[in-house]
Structure formats: C-alpha cells, structure tokens
KEMI-304606 format. One record per residue (C-alpha): residue number from 0; residue in three letters; y, x, z. Coordinates in nm, 2 decimals, padded with zeros to 4 digits. Layout:
N
(NUM ALA (Y X Z))
...
***
This chain:
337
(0 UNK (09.48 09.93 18.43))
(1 UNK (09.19 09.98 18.65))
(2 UNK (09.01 09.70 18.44))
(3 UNK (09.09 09.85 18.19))
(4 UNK (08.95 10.19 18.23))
(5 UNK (08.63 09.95 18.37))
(6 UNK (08.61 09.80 18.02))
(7 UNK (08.68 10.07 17.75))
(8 UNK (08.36 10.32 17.94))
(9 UNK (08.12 10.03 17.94))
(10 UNK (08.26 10.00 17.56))
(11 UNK (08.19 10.37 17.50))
(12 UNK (07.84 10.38 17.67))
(13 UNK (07.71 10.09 17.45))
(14 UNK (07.80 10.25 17.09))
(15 UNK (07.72 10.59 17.18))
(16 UNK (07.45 10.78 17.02))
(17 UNK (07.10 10.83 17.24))
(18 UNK (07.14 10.80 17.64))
(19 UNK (07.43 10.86 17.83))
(20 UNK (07.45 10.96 18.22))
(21 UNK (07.74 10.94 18.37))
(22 UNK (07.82 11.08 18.69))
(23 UNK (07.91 10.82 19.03))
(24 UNK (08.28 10.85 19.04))
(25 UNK (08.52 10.64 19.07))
(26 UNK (08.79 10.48 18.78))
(27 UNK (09.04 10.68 18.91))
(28 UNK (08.85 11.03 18.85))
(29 UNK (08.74 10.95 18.47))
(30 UNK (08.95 11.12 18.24))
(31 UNK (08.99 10.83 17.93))
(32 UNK (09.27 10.88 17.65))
(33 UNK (09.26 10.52 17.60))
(34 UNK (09.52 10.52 17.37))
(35 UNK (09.33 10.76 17.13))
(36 UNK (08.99 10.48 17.20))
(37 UNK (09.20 10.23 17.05))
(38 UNK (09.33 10.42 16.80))
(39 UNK (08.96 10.49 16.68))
(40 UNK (08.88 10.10 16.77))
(41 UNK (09.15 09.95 16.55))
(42 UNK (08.92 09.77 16.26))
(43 UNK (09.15 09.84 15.91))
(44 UNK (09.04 09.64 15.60))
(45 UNK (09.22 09.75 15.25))
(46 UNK (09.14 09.52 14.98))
(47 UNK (09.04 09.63 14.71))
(48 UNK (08.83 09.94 14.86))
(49 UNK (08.96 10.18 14.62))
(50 UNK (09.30 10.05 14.50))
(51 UNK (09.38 10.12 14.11))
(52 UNK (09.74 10.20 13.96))
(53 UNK (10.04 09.98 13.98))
(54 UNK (09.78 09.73 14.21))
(55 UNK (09.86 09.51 14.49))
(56 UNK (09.71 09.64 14.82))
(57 UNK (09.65 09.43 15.11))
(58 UNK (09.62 09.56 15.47))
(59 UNK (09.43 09.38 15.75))
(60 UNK (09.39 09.50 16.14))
(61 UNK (09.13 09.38 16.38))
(62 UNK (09.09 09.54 16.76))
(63 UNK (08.76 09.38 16.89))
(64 UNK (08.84 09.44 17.26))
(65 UNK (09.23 09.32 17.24))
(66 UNK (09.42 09.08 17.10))
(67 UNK (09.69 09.20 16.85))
(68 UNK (09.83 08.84 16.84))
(69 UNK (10.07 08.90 17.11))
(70 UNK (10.12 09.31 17.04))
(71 UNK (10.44 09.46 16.88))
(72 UNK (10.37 09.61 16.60))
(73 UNK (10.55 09.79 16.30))
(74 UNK (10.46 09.95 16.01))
(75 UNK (10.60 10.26 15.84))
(76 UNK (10.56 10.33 15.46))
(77 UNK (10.63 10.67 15.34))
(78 UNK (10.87 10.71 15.65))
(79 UNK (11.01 10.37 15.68))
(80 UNK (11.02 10.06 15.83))
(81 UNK (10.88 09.78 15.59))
(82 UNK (10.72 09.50 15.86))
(83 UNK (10.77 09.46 16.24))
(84 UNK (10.71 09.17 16.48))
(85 UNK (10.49 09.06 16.74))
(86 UNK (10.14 08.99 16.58))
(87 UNK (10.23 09.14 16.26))
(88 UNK (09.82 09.22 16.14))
(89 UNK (09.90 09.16 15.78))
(90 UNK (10.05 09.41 15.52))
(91 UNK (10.06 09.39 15.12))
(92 UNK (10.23 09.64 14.89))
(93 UNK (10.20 09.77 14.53))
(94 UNK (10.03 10.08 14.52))
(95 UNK (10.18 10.39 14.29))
(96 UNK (10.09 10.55 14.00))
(97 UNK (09.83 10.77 13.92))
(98 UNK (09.84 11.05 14.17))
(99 UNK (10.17 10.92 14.43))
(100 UNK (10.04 10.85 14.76))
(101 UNK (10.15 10.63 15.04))
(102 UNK (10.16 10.70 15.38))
(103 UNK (10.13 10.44 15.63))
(104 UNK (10.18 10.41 16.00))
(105 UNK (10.10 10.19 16.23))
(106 UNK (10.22 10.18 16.56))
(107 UNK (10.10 09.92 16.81))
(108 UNK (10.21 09.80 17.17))
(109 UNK (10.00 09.61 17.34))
(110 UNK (10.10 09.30 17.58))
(111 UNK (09.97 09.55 17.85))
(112 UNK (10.25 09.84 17.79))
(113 UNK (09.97 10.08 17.60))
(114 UNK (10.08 10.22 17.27))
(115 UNK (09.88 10.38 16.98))
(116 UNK (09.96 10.51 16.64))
(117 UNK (09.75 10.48 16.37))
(118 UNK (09.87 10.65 16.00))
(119 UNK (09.66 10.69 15.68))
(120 UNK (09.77 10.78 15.30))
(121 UNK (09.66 10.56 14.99))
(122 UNK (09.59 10.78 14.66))
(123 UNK (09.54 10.57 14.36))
(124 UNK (09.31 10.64 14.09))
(125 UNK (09.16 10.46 13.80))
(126 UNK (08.87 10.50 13.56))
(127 UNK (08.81 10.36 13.21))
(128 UNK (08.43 10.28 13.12))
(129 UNK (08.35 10.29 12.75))
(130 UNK (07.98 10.18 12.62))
(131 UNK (07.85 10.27 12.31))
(132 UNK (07.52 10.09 12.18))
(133 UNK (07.26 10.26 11.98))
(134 UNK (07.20 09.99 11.76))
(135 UNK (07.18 09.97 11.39))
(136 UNK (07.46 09.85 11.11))
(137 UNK (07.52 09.89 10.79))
(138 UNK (07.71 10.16 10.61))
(139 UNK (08.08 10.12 10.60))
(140 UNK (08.05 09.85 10.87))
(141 UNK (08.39 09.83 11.04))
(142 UNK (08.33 09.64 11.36))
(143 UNK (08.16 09.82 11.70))
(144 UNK (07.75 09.83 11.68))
(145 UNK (07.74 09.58 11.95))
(146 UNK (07.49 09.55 12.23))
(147 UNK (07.15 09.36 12.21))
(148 UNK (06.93 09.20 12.45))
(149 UNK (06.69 09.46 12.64))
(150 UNK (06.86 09.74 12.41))
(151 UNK (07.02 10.09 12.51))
(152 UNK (07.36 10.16 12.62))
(153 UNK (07.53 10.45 12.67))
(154 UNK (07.82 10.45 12.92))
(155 UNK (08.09 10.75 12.94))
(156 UNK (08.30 10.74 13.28))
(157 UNK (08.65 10.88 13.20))
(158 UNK (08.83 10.91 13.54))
(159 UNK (09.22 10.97 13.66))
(160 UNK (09.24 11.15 13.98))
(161 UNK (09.58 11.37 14.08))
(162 UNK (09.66 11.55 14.32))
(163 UNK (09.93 11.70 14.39))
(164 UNK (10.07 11.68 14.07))
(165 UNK (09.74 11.82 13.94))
(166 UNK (09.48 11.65 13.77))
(167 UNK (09.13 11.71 13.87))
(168 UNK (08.90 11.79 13.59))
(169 UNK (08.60 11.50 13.55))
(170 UNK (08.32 11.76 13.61))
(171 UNK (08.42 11.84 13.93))
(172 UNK (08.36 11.50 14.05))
(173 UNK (08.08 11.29 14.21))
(174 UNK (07.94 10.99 14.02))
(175 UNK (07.71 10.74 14.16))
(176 UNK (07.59 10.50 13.90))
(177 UNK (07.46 10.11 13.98))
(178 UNK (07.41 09.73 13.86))
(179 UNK (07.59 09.69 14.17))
(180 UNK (07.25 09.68 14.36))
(181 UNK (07.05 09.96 14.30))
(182 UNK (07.16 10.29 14.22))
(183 UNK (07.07 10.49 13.97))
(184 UNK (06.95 10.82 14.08))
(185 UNK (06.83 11.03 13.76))
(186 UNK (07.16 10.94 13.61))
(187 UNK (07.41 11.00 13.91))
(188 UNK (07.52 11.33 14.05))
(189 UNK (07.81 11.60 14.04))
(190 UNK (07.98 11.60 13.71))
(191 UNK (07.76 11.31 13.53))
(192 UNK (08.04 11.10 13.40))
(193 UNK (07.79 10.98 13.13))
(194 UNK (07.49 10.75 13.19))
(195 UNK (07.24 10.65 12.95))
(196 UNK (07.09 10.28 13.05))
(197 UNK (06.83 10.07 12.92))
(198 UNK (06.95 09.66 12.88))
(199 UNK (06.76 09.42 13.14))
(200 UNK (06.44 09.32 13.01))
(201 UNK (06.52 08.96 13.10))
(202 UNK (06.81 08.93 12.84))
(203 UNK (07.06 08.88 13.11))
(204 UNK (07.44 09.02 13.11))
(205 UNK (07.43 09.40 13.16))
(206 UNK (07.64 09.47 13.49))
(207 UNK (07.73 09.84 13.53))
(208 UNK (07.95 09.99 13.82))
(209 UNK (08.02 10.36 13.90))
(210 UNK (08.19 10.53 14.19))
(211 UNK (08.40 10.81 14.17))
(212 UNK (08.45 11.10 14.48))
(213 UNK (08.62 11.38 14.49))
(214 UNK (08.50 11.51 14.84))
(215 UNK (08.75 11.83 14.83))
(216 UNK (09.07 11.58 14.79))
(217 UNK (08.94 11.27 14.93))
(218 UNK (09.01 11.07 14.63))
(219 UNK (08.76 10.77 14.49))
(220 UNK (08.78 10.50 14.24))
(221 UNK (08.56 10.23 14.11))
(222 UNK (08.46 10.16 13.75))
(223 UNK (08.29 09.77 13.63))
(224 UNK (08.15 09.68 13.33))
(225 UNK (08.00 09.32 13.25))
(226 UNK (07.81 09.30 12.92))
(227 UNK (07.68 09.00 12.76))
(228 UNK (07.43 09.12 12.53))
(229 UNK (07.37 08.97 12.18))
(230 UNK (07.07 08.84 11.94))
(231 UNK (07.00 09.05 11.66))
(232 UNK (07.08 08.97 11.32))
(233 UNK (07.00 09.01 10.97))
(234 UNK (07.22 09.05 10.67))
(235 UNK (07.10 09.01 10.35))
(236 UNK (07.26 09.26 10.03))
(237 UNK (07.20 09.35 09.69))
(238 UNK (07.04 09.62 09.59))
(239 UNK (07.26 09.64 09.19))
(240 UNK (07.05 09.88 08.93))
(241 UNK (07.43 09.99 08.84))
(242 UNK (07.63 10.03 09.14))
(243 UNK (07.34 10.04 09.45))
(244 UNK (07.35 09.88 09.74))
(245 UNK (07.67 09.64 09.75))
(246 UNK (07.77 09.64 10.12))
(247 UNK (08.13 09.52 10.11))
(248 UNK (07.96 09.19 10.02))
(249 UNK (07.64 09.00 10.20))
(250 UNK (07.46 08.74 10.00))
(251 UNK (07.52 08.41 10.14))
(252 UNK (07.25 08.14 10.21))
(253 UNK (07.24 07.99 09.90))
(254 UNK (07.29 08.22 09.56))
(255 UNK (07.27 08.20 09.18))
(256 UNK (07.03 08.46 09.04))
(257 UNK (07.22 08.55 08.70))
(258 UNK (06.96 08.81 08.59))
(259 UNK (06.59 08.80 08.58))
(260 UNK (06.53 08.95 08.90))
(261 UNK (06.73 09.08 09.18))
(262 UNK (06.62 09.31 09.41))
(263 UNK (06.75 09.24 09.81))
(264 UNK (06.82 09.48 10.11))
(265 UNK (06.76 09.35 10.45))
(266 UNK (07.02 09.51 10.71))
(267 UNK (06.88 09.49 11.09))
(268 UNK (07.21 09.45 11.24))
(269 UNK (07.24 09.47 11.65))
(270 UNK (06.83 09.60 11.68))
(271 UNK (06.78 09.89 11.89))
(272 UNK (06.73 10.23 11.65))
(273 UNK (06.42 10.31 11.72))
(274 UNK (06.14 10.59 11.59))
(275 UNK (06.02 10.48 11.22))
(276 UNK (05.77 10.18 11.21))
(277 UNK (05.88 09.98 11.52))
(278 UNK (06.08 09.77 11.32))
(279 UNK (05.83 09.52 11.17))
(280 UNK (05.93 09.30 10.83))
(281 UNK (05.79 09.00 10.70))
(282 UNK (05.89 08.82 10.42))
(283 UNK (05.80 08.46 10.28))
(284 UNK (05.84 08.30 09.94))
(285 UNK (05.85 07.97 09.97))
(286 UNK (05.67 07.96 10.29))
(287 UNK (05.45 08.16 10.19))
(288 UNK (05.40 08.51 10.31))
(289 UNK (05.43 08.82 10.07))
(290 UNK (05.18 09.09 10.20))
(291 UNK (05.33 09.38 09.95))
(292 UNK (05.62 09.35 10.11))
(293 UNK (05.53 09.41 10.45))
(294 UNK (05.73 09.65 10.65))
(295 UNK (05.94 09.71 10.35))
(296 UNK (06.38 09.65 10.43))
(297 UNK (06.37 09.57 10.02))
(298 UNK (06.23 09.31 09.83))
(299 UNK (06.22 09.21 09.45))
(300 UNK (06.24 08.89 09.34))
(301 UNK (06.18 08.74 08.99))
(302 UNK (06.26 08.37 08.85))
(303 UNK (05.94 08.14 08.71))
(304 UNK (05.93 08.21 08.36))
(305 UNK (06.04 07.94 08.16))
(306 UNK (06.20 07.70 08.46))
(307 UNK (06.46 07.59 08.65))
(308 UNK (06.46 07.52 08.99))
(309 UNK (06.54 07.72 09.36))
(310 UNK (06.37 07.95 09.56))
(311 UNK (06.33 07.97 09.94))
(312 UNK (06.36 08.35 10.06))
(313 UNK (06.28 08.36 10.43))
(314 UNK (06.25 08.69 10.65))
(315 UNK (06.12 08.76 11.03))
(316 UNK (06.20 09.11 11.20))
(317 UNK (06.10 09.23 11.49))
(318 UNK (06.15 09.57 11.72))
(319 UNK (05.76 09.57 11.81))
(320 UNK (05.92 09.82 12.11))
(321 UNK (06.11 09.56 12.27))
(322 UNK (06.00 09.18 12.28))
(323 UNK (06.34 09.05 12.25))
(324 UNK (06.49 09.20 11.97))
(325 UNK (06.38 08.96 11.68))
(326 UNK (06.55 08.75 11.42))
(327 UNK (06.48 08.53 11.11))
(328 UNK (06.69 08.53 10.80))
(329 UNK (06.68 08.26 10.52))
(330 UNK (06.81 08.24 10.15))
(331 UNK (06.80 08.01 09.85))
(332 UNK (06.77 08.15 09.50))
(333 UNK (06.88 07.96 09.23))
(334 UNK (06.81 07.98 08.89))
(335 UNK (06.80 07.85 08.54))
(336 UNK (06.56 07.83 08.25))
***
C-alpha cells in the first residue's frame, strides 16, 4: 500500500496545473483518497459520443496505472446487475427512447483489495437535418430543387431533447455548426438551429455536422449530413400562343415543328437563384451563334421557307457568379416544305 501511495502522488504532481510543493513527510502522513484518484482515473469510452434513440451503446474502461484484467468488476444498469466477472471492461446495451435515461454503475475491485465506484446516466437525443437549396425549377415542378455544385444551402436543425418528461424547446439550445473540420462561427450560437451555407467551391460533396447542448440538462446530440451536389440542367418548353408555357411536358431532343414557327422557353433547372443578369444565355442555330437572342430564356424559331430539312438548336448557360454552375442543351427541329 505504501507503493502505492508512492505512485498515485508522483501521478498527481505530474498532471497537475502550474508547480506543486509538497511538504517532506513521510507516506504515512499524506492524506490520499485513492479510491476517489481512481475513480477520477478510470478512462470511459461510449461509442457513439452522443448516443441516438433505440441505438446500440458500447462501453469501454481503461485505468492507465492498473490493470483491470485481473479486477472484479460489475455493472449496474438502472439498479441492477447486467455483467460481472473478473476483467469485465466491456459493456453494450440499447439505449432508450427519447428522453429515458440509464444509469450505470460501476463498481471495481482491484487485485490489491481497493474498491471504487464509478456511476453515470445516458440521455438519448436525436436530431433531424433538413436542407433546402435555393436553386431554380420550373413551375409546377414536383420533385425537390436539388443542390448544385458551389450553390447555397440552407440547413434547419430540428432537435429532440426531454427531460424529465419535458421537452426542451429548440431555442433554448446551443448549436455549433461544421464540415466536420472547421466550425462555423457567424452561423453557430444559442438558439441558431438554422444555418445558411455556401457549396464548396471545388464541386466536392457538401459535408455538414451540427452539435446540440443543452448546458442547463446536460443533454447533446449530433446531426450529419453528406450532400453530393449536382450539374445544372436545362429543360427545353414551349412557349404555345394559345395555352402559354406548356410545363407538364419538355420538348425532347429531336421534335417536329407542325407550325411555322415555334417559340421555346429555356428552364435553368438546379442553377443557383441569383440577382437578375448573372445568368448568361447563348443560343446557336446551326452552330452558329444568334446575337438577338443573347441573355434572353426564349427564343423564336422559324422553318426555311420553301424546304425541308432539320435544324440544330443548341444552348449554353452559365451563372457568371459561380464558375461551376453551367450547362449546354441541344435540340433538333424538324420540318417539312
């Protein structure tokens, strides 16, 4: 024991903060609780960090200056007895639901005779991420405005935390926002459950993560988001004199022109809404670019009088705001004398 004692001041001297004195006296005069020392020694890994609802939990124990592999040791949960043995380190459970914590106790004998206690309580949470991207469809588009390369996202944190029986409202919460590397600071704080991000400027996937604390209940959760962004898009339509624009039906690459002219609507699906005049058109017919129509989303196109024949419609956009936003769209016309 006297060994003991030796080690676990030596121990305390080395991690303590700025320069300790002690007095010369001997072992037997210092006054060590050395089962509370090991108590605050015992190394505790819980995988994950934050456990989510319903999730499995696992439970690790390291003690640097022992060795656990010949201690007794048993573990409570919520009050009783669920693993005990000699070398027992390991521990996995299924957490609770939303708000129903679990209480677990450790109690460990050394090969020595000392005993410590160690005890802790697991409160799961859980957060959903939803992204919205501020990128242009069409009207009366059903599917989600989906998320281009080096485009804007906007991500809304919607967290779970109980306690008690009481849910805790989101703005009382603490939100720290990060690609899982840096942190965010303009967009993290107390009560900002919303984030408003600009896609990497190198067209890679979009990784998002935000912590949750709520410092008067100790609760926290983590949220993870993994984007792939997309290319932009266009999608031709027609423009009809009778019914307007016909949305519930794109032209296809190749089309028969049935009047004398038909008049086209290019939709910049997927490109970042920007201010007017930073999306840039330019249309070609036959190869051959059509300066009145530059920077216009319509275009009119009339047959060759008097033949027969097709027509190569091409089109290049652009965001001019963001070099990676840009797409090419191509149609034949076909038509008869």
């Amino acid at each position: 024991m006297e060994k003991m004692l030796n080690k676990f001041i030596k121990i305390l001297i080395v991690v303590g903060v700025g320069v300790v004195i002690l007095p010369a006296i001997s072992s037997a005069q210092v006054d060590v609780n050395i089962p509370y020392a090991l108590s605050s020694e015992l190394g505790i890994e819980i995988i994950p960090n934050y456990p989510r609802p319903n999730e499995p939990v696992f439970i690790n124990l390291t003690l640097y200056t022992n060795d656990l592999g010949s201690a007794d040791i048993t573990w409570y949960k919520d009050g009783k007895v669920v693993l005990s043995g000699k070398g027992k380190i390991n521990y996995s459970f299924r957490a609770g639901s939303v708000g129903e914590e679990t209480k677990i106790e450790i109690r460990i004998k050394l090969s020595d005779g000392t005993s410590f206690t160690k005890v802790f309580s697991l409160n799961p949470a859980s957060i959903d991420l939803v992204w919205e991207a501020s990128s242009y469809v069409s009207p009366f588009y059903k599917g989600k405005a989906l998320h281009s390369r080096q485009g804007i996202l906007k991500v809304v944190a919607m967290p779970e935390f109980v306690k008690n029986g009481k849910r805790v409202a989101p703005e009382n919460l603490i939100y720290e926002w990060s690609n899982g590397i840096d942190v965010y600071q303009n967009q993290s704080g107390y009560g900002k459950n919303v984030a408003i991000l600009n896609g990497s400027i190198l067209g890679q996937n979009d990784k998002i993560e935000v912590l949750v604390t709520d410092p008067t209940n100790n609760l926290a959760a983590e949220g993870f988001l993994d984007i792939a962004p997309v290319d932009p898009q266009i999608v031709f339509y027609e423009n009809d004199p009778y019914y307007g624009h016909i949305f519930d039906m794109a032209i296809t690459s190749s089309f028969n022109l049935k009047t004398d002219e038909v008049q086209i609507l290019a939709a910049p699906y997927f490109f970042t809404k920007e201010r007017s005049g930073l999306l840039k058109y330019e249309w070609r017919l036959n190869n051959t670019s059509v300066p009145s129509l530059s920077g216009s989303r319509t275009a009119i196109f009339r047959k060759p009088e008097g033949e027969s024949g097709q027509s190569v419609i091409s089109l290049q956009m652009e965001n001019t705001n963001r070099i990676l936003q840009q797409a090419d769209g191509r149609l034949i016309m076909n038509f008869e004398n």
